[in-house]
C-alpha positions in Angstrom: 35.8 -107.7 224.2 33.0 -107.5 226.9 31.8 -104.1 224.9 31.9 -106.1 222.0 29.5 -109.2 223.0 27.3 -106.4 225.1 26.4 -104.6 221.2 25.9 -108.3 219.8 23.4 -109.2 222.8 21.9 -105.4 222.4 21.8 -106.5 218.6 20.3 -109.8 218.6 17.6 -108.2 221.7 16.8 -105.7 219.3 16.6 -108.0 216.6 14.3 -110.4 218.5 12.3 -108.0 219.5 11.4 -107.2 216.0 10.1 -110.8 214.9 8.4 -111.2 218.1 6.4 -107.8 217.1 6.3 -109.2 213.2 5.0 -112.1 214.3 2.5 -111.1 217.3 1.6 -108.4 214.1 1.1 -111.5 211.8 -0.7 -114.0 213.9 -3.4 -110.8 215.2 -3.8 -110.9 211.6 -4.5 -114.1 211.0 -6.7 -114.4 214.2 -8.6 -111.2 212.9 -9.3 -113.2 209.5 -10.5 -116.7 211.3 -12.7 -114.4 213.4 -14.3 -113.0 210.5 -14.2 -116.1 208.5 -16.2 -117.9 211.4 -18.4 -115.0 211.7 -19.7 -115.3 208.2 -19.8 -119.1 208.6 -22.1 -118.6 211.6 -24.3 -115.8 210.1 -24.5 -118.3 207.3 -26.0 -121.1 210.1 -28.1 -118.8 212.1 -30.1 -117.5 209.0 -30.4 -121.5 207.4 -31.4 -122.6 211.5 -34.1 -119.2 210.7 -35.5 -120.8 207.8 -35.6 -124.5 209.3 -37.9 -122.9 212.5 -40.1 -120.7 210.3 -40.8 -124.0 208.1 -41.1 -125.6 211.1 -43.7 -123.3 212.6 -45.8 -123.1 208.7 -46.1 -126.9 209.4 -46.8 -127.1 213.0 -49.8 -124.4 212.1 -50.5 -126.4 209.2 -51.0 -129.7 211.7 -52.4 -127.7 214.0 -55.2 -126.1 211.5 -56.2 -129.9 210.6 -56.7 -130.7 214.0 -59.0 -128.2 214.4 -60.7 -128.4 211.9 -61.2 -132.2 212.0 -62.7 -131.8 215.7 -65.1 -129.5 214.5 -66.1 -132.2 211.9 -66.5 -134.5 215.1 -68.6 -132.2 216.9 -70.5 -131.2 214.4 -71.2 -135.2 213.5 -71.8 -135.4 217.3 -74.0 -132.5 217.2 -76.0 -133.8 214.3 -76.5 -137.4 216.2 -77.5 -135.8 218.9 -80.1 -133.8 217.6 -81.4 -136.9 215.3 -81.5 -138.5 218.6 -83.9 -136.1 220.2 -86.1 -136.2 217.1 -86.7 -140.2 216.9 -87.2 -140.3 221.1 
């Protein structure tokens, strides 16, 4: 009798040794496909993020082109009263 329960308990070990592998097997599998699910999802973000800054910087250059150019207006005008001023003292 106590050979007899020993080969179930070796049986049932055995056997529950098997769906632990089949599932540690399964869920690696499942882990390896959220990995590369979120991978792709995060590729995806970084290059939309890539395209938001390089807008970003076109406009900042854009802004920071009028700026420039609209204090050269000013001290050019400045310039140019100035020198009208020297002229009429």
């Amino acid at each position: 009798m106590e050979a007899k329960l020993e080969g179930r308990i070796q049986a049932l070990e055995s056997k529950l040794k098997r769906r632990i592998q089949e599932a540690e097997t399964k869920l690696e599998g499942r882990i390896q496909e959220v990995e590369t699910r979120l991978e792709g999802r995060i590729q995806a973000v970084e290059t939309k993020l890539e395209g938001r800054i390089e807008n970003l910087r076109q406009e900042v250059k854009v802004e920071i082109n009028t700026a420039f150019n609209k204090t050269m207006l000013l001290f050019t005008a400045i310039g140019v009263v100035l020198a009208l001023l020297s002229l009429f003292r």
